[in-house]
N, C-alpha and C positions, 0 to 999 in steps of 0.2 A: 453272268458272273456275279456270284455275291461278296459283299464287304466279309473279310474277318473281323472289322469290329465295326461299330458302329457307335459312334460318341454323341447322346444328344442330354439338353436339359426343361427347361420351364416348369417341372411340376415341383422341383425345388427339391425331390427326394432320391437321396443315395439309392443305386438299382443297379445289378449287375445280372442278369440272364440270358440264354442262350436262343436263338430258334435255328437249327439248322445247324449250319457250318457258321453263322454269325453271331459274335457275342455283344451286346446290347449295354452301353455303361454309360451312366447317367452320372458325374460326379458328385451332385450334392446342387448344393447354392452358398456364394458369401452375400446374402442380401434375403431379406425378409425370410428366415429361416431359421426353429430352436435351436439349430446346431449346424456350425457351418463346417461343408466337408468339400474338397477337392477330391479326385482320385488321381494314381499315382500306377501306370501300369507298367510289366515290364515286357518289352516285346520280347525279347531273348528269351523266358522262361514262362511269358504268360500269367504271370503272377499279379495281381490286381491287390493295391492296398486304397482303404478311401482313411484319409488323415482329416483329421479334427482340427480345425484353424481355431485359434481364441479368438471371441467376437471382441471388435475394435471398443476402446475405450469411448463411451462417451464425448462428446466434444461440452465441456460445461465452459462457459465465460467468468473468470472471476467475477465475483462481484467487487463492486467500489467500495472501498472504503470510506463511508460516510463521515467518516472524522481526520479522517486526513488533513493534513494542511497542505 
């Protein structure tokens, strides 16, 4: 018996293809990747969207204000 889908990642890139009766989706990466993507499938209709997440803000630490009192 084969999966109808199959959902895997590591290579960090969006991939949606078929072999067989199986469909193959890869959703992206939020982590060391130019653009981070989730996928978003719908069982009901089969319809597969991959969304675009904004990559997170930087984490910067103020600096001190050297003249402070």
């Amino acid at each position: 018996m084969e999966p109808e889908y199959l959902c895997f990642g590591h290579s960090h890139v969006a991939d949606d293809s078929r072999d067989g009766t199986t469909r193959y989706i890869n959703p992206g990466a939020l982590h060391r990747a130019a653009n981070f993507t989730v996928a978003c499938l719908d069982l009901a209709t089969d319809e597969l969207e991959f969304l675009e997440i904004p990559a997170p803000r930087s984490r910067v630490s103020p600096q001190k204000n050297k003249h402070a009192r």
